[in-house]
C-alpha atoms as an extended CHARMM CRD file, in Angstrom:
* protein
*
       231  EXT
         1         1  UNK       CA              0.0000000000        0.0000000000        0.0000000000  PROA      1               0.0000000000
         2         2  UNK       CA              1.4530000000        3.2550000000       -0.9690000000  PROA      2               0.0000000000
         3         3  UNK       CA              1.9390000000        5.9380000000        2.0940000000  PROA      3               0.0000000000
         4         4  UNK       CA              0.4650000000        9.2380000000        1.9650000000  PROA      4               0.0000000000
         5         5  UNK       CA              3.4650000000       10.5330000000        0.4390000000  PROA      5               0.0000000000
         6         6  UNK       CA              3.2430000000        7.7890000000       -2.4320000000  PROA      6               0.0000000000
         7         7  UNK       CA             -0.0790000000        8.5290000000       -3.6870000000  PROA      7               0.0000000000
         8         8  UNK       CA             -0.9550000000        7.8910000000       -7.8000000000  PROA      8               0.0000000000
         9         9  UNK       CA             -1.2200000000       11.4360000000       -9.7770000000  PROA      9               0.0000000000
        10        10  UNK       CA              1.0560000000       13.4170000000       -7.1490000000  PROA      10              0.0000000000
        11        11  UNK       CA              4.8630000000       13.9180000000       -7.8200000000  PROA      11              0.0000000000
        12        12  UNK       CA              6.8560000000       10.9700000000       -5.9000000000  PROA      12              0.0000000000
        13        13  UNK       CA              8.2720000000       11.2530000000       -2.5760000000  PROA      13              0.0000000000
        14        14  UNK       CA             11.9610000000       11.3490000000       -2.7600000000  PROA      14              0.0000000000
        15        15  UNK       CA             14.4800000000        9.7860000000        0.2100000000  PROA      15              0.0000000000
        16        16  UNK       CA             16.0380000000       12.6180000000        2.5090000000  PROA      16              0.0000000000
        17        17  UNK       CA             18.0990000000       10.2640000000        5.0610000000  PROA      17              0.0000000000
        18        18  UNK       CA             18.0650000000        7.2690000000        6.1190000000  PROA      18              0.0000000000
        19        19  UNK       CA             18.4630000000        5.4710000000       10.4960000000  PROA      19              0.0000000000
        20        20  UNK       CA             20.0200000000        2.7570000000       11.2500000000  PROA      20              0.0000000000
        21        21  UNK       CA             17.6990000000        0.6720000000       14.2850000000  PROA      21              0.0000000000
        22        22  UNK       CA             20.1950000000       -0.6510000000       16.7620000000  PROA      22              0.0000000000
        23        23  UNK       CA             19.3270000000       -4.4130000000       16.7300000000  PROA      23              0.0000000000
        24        24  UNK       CA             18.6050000000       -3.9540000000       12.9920000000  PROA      24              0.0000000000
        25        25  UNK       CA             16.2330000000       -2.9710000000       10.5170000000  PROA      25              0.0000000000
        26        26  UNK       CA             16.2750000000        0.8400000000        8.6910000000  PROA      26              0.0000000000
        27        27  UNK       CA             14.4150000000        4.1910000000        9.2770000000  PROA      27              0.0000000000
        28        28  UNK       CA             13.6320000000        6.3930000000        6.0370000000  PROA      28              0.0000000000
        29        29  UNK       CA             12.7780000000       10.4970000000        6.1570000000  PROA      29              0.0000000000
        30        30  UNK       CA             10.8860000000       11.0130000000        2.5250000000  PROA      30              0.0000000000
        31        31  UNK       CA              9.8210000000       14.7210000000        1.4600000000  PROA      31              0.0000000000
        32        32  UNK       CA              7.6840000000       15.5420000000       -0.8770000000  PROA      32              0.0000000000
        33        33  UNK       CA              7.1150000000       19.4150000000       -1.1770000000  PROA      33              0.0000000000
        34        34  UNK       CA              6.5220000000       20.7320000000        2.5580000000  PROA      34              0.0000000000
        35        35  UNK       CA              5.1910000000       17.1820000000        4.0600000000  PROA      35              0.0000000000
        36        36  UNK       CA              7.8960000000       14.6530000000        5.6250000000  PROA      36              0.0000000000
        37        37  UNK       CA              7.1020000000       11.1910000000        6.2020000000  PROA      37              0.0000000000
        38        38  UNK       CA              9.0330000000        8.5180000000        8.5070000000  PROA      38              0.0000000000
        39        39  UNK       CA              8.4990000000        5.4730000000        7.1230000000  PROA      39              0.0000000000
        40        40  UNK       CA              9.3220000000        1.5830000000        8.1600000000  PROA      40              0.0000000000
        41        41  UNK       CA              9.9310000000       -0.6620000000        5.3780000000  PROA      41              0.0000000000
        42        42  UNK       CA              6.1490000000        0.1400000000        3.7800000000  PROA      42              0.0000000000
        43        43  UNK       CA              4.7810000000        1.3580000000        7.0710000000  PROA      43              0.0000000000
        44        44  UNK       CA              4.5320000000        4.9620000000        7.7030000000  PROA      44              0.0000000000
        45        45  UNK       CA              5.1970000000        5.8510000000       11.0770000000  PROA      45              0.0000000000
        46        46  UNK       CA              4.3110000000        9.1310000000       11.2040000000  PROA      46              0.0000000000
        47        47  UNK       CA              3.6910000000       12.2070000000        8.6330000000  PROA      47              0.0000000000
        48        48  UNK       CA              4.2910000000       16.0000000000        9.1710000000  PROA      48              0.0000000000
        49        49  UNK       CA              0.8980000000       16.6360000000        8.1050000000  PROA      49              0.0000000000
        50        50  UNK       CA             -1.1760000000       15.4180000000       10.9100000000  PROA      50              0.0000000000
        51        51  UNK       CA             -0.2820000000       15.1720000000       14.3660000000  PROA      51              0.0000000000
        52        52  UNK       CA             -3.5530000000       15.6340000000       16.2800000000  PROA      52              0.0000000000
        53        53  UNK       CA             -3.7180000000       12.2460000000       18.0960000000  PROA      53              0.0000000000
        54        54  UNK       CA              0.3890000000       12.6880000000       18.9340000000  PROA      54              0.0000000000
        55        55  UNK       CA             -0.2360000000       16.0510000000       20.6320000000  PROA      55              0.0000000000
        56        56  UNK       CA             -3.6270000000       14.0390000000       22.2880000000  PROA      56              0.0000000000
        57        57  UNK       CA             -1.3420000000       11.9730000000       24.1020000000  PROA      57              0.0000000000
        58        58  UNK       CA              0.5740000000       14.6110000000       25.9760000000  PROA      58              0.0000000000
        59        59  UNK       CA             -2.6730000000       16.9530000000       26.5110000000  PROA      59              0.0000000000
        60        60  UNK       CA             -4.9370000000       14.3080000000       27.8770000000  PROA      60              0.0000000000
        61        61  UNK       CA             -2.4460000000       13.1810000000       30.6390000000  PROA      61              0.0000000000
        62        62  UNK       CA             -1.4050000000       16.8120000000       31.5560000000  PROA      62              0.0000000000
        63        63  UNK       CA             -5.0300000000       17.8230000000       31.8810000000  PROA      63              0.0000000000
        64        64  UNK       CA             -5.7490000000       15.0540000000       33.8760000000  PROA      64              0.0000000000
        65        65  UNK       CA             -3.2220000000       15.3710000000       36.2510000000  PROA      65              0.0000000000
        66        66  UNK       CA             -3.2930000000       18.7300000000       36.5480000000  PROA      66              0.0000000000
        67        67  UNK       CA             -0.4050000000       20.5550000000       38.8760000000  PROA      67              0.0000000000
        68        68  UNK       CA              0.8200000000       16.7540000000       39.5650000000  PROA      68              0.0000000000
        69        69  UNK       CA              2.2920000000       16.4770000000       36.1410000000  PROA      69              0.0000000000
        70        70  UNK       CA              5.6450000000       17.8050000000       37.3140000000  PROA      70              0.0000000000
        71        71  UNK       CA              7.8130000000       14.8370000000       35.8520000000  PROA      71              0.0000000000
        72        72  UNK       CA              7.2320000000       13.1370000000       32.6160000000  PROA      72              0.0000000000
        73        73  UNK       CA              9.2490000000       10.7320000000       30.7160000000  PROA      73              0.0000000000
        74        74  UNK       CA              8.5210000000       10.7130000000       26.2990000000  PROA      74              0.0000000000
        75        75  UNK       CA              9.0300000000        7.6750000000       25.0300000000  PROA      75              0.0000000000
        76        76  UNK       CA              9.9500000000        8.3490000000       21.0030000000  PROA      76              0.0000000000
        77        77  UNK       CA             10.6160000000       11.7680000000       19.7090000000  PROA      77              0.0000000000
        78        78  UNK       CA              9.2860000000       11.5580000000       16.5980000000  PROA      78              0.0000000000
        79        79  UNK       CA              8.4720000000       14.7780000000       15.1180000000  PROA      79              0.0000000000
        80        80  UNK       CA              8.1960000000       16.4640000000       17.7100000000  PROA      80              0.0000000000
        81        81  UNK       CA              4.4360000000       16.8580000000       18.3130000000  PROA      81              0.0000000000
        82        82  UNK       CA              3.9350000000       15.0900000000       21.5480000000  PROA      82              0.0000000000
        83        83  UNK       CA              6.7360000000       16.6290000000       23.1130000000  PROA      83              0.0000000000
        84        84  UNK       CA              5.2850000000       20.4510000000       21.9140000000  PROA      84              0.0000000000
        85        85  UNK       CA              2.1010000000       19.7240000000       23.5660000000  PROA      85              0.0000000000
        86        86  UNK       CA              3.5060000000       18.3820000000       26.9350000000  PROA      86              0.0000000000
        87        87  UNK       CA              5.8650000000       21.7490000000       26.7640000000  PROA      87              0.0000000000
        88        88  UNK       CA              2.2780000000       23.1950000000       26.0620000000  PROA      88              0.0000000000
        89        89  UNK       CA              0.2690000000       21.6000000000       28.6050000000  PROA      89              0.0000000000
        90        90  UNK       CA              2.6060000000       20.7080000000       31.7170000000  PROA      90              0.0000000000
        91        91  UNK       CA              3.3590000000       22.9490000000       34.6570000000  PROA      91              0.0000000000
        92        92  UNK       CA              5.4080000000       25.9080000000       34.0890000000  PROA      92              0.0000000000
        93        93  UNK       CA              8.1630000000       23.8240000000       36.5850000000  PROA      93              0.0000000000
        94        94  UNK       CA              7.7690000000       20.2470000000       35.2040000000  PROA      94              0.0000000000
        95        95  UNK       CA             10.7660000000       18.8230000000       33.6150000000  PROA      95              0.0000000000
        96        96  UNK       CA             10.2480000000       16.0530000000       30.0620000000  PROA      96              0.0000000000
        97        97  UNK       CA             12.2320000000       13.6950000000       29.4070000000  PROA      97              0.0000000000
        98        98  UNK       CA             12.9760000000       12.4190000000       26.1280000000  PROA      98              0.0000000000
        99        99  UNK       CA             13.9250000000        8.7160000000       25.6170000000  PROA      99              0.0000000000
       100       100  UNK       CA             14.6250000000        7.9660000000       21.9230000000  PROA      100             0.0000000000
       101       101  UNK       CA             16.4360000000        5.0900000000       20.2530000000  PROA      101             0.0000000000
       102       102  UNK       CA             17.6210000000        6.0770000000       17.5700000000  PROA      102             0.0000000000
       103       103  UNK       CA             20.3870000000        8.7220000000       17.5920000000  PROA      103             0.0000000000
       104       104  UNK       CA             19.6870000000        9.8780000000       13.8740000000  PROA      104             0.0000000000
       105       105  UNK       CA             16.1100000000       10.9350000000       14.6880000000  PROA      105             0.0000000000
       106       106  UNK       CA             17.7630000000       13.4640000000       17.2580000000  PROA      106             0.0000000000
       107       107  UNK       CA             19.9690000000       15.0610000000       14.1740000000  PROA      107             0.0000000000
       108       108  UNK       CA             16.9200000000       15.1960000000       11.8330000000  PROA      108             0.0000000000
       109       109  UNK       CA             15.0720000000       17.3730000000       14.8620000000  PROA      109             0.0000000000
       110       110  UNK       CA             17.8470000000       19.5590000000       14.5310000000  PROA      110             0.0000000000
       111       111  UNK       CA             18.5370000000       19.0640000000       10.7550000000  PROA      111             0.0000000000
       112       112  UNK       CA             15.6430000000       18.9360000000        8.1420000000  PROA      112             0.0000000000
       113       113  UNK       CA             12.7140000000       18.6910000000       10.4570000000  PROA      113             0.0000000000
       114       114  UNK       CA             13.9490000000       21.8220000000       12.2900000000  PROA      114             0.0000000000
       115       115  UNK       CA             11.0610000000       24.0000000000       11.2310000000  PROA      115             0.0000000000
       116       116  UNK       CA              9.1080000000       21.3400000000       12.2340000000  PROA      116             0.0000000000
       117       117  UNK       CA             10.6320000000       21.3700000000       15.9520000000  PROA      117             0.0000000000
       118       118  UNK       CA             10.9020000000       25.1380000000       16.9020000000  PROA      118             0.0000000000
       119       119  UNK       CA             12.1460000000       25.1440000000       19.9210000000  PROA      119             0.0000000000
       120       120  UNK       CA             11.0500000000       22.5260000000       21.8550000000  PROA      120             0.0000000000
       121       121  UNK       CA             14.8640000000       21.3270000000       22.3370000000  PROA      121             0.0000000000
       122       122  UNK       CA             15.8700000000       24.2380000000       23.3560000000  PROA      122             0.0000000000
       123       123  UNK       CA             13.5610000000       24.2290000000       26.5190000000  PROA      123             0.0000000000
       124       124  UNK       CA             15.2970000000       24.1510000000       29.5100000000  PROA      124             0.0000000000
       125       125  UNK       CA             12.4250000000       21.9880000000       30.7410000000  PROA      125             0.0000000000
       126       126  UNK       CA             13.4400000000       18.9350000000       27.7810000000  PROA      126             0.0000000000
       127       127  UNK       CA             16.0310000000       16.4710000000       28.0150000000  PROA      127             0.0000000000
       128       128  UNK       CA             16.8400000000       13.6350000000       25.6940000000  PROA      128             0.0000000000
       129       129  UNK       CA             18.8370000000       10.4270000000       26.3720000000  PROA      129             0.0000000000
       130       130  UNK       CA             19.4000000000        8.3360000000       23.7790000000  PROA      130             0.0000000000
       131       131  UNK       CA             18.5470000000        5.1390000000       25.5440000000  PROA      131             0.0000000000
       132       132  UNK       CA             15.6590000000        2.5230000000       24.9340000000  PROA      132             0.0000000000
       133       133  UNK       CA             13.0860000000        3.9360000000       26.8310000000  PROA      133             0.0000000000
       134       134  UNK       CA             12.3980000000        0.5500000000       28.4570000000  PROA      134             0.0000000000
       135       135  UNK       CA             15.7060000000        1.0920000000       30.3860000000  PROA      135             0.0000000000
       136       136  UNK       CA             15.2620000000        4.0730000000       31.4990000000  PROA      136             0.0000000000
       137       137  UNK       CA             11.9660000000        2.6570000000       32.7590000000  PROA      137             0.0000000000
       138       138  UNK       CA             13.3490000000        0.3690000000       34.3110000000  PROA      138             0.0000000000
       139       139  UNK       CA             16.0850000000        2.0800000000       35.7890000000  PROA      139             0.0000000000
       140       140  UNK       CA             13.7870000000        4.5080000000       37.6380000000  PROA      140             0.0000000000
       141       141  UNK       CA             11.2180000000        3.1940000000       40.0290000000  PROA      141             0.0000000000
       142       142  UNK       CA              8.8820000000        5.9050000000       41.2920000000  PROA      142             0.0000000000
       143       143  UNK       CA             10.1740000000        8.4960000000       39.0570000000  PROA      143             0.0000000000
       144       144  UNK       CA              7.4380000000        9.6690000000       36.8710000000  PROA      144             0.0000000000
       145       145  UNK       CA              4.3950000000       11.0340000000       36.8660000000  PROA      145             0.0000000000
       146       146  UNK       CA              3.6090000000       10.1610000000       33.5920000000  PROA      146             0.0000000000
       147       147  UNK       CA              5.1860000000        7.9720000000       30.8580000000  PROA      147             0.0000000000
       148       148  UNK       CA              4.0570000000        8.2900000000       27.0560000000  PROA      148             0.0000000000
       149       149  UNK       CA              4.9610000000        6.3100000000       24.7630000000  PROA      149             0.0000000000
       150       150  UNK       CA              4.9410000000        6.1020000000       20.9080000000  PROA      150             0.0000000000
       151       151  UNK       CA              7.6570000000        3.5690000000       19.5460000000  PROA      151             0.0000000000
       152       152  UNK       CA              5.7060000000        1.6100000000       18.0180000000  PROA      152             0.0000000000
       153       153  UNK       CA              2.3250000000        1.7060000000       15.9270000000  PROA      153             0.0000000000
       154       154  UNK       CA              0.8560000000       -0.2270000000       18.4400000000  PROA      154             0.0000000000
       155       155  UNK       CA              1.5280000000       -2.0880000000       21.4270000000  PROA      155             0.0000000000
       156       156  UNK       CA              3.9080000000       -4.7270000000       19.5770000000  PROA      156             0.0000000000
       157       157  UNK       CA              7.2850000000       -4.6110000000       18.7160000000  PROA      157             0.0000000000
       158       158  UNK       CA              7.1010000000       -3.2690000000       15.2310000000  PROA      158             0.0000000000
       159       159  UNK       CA             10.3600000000       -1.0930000000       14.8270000000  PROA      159             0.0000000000
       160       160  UNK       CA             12.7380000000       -3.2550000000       16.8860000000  PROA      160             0.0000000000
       161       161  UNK       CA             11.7940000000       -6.5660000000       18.4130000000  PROA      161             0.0000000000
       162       162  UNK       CA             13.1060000000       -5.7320000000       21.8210000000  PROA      162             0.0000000000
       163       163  UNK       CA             10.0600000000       -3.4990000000       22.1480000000  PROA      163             0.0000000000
       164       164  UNK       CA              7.9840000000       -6.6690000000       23.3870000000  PROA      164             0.0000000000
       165       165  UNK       CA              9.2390000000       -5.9950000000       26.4910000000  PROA      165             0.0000000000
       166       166  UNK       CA              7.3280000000       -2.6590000000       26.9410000000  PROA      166             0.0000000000
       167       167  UNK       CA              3.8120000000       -4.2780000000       26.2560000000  PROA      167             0.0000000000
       168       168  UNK       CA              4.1750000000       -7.6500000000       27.7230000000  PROA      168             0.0000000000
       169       169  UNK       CA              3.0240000000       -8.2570000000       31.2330000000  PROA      169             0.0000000000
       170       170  UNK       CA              6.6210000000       -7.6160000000       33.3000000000  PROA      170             0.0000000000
       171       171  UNK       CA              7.2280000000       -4.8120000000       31.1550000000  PROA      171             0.0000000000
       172       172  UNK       CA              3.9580000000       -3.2840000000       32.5870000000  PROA      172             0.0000000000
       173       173  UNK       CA              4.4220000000       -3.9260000000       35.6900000000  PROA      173             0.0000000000
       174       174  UNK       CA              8.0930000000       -2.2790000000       35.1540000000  PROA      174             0.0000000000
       175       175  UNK       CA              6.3320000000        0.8750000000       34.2590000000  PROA      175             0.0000000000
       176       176  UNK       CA              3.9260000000        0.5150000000       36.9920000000  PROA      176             0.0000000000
       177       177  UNK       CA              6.6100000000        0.4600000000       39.3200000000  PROA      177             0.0000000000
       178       178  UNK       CA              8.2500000000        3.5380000000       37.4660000000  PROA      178             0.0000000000
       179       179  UNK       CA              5.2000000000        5.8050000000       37.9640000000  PROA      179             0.0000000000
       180       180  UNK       CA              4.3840000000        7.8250000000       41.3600000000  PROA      180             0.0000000000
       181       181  UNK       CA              1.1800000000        7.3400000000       42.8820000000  PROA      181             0.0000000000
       182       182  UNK       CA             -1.8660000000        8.5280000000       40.5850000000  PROA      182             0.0000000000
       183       183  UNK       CA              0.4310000000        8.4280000000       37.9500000000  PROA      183             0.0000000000
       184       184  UNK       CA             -0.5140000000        7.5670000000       34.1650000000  PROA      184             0.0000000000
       185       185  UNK       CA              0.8850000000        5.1930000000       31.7440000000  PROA      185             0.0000000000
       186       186  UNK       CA             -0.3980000000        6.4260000000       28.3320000000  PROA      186             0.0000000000
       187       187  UNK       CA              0.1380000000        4.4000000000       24.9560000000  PROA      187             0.0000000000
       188       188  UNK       CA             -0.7640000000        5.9360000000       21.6220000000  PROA      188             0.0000000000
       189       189  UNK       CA             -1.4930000000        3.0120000000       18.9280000000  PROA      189             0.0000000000
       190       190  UNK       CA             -2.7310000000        3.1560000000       15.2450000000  PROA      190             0.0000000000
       191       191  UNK       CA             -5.4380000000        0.2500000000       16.0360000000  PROA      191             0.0000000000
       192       192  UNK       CA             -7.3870000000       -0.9820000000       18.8600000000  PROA      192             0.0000000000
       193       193  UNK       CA             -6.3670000000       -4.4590000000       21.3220000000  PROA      193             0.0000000000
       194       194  UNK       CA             -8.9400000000       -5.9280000000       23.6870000000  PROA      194             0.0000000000
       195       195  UNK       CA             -5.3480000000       -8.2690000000       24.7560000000  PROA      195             0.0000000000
       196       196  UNK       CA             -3.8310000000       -5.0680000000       25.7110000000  PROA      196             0.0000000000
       197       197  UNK       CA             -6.2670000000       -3.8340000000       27.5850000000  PROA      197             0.0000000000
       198       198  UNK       CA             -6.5200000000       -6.7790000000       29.4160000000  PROA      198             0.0000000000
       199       199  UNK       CA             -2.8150000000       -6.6190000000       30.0850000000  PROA      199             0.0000000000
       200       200  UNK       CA             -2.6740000000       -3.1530000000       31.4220000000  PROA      200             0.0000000000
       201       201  UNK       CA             -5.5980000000       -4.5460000000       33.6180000000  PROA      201             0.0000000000
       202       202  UNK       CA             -3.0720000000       -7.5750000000       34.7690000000  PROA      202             0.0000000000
       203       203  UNK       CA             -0.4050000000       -5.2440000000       35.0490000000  PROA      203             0.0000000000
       204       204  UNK       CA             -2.4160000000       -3.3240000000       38.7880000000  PROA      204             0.0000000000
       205       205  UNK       CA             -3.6730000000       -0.0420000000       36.5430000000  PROA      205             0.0000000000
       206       206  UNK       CA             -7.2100000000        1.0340000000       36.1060000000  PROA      206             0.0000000000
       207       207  UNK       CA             -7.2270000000        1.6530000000       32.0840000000  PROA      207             0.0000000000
       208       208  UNK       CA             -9.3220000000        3.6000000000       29.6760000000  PROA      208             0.0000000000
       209       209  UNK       CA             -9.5730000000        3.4400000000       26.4510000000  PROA      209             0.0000000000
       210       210  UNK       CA             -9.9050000000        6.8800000000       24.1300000000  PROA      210             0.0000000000
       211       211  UNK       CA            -10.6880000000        7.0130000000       20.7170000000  PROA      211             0.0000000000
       212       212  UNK       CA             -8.6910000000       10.2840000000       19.1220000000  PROA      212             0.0000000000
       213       213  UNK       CA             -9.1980000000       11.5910000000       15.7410000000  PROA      213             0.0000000000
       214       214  UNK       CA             -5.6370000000       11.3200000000       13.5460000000  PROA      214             0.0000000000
       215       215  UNK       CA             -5.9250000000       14.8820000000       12.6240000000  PROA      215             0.0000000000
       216       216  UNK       CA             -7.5230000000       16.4310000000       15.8930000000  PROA      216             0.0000000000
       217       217  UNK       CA            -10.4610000000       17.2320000000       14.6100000000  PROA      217             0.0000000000
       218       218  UNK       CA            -13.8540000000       15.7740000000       13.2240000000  PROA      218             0.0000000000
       219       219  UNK       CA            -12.0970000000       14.0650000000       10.1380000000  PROA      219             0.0000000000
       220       220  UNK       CA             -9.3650000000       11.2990000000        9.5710000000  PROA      220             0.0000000000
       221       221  UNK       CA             -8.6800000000        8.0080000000       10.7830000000  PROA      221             0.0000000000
       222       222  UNK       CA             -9.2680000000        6.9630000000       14.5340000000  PROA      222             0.0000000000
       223       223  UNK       CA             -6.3790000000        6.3190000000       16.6680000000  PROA      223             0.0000000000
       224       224  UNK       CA             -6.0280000000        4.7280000000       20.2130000000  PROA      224             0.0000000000
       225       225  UNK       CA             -4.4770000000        6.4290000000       23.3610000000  PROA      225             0.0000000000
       226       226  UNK       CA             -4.3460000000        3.7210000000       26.7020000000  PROA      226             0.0000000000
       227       227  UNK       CA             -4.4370000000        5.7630000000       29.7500000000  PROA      227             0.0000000000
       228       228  UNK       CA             -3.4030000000        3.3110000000       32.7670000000  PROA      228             0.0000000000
       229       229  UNK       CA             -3.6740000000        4.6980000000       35.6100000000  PROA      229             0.0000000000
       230       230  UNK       CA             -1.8930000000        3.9010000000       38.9280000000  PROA      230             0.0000000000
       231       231  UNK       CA             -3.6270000000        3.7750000000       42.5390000000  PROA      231             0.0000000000
């Protein structure tokens, strides 16, 4: 299936740069006039043109915890949009950290997708580690008040295999033991999974499951944010 960028009767999308995965496996940034795609062998991860249901996942966790979303941990930068809207939507004093896998997505942040960015790495609030997120959830038990997470287009281990371990029932409970009290595991996913719900239910969390327009608005496809809760 052809992405967005790919579409018949539109002038191709050419290849900006390409990411190595560690573990294996190849990220591509295509352009095509002012709309960058990152793409996964045929999947496309994510598009420059629509971000509503990215930016969903950091507003709907900062609005529901309120003044107690002082420390929050990003798992994927992407383009950028989730991060913006926590910047957006968090406390004037919380601090965001970044966990991203793969150092070249950092450089295109800074690089070609800069206009994209703004500032947002810049903020004295942000910072990134290059690290799989799992270990820095890991490594970090009662740290967060929330994590998000995006590595994936779902709760499987699309991009790298060793992603498993976020969605599989120890790899829960890791992130349940990261979080502070009320705190909110929140996963964003292309497609709905009555398993994972199940599993975030296994896992100690009290889970709902919101439907979020792609584009923000009315329109578009319907994407999937988990919010699991911790009491």
């Amino acid at each position: 299936m052809a992405s967005a960028l790919e579409e018949a009767g539109v002038s191709p999308a050419v290849l900006v740069d390409t990411a190595d995965i560690p573990g294996g496996g190849e990220l591509r940034l295509m352009q095509r006039g002012e709309d960058f795609a990152i793409m996964f062998e045929r999947e496309q991860l994510m598009g420059s043109w629509v971000s509503g249901s990215e930016e969903a996942l950091a507003t709907i966790v900062c609005e529901r915890l309120g003044a107690r979303a002082t420390r929050l941990l990003i798992g994927g930068l992407g383009m950028g949009f989730t991060l913006a809207a926590a910047l957006g939507a968090a406390p004037a004093g919380a601090s965001i950290v970044v966990a991203e896998l793969v150092p070249k997505i950092v450089s295109w942040a800074a690089g070609p997708l800069a206009h994209i960015f703004g500032s947002s790495l810049d903020d004295p609030r942000v910072s990134i580690e290059i690290r799989d997120v799992h270990d820095v959830i890991v490594g970090s038990p009662a740290a967060f008040d929330a994590i998000l997470l995006d590595v994936d287009n779902g709760p499987d281990g699309l991009i790298s295999l060793a992603n498993e371990r976020l969605y599989c029932n120890w790899g829960l409970r890791a992130a349940h033991a990261a979080l502070r009290p009320g705190g909110i595991l929140a996963i964003w996913s292309a497609y709905p999974d009555d398993d994972f719900f199940d599993r975030l239910q296994d896992a100690g969390f009290e889970v709902e499951e919101v439907k979020v327009r792609a584009d923000g608005d009315r329109k578009g496809r319907r994407h999937t944010i988990w919010l699991a809760s911790k009491y």
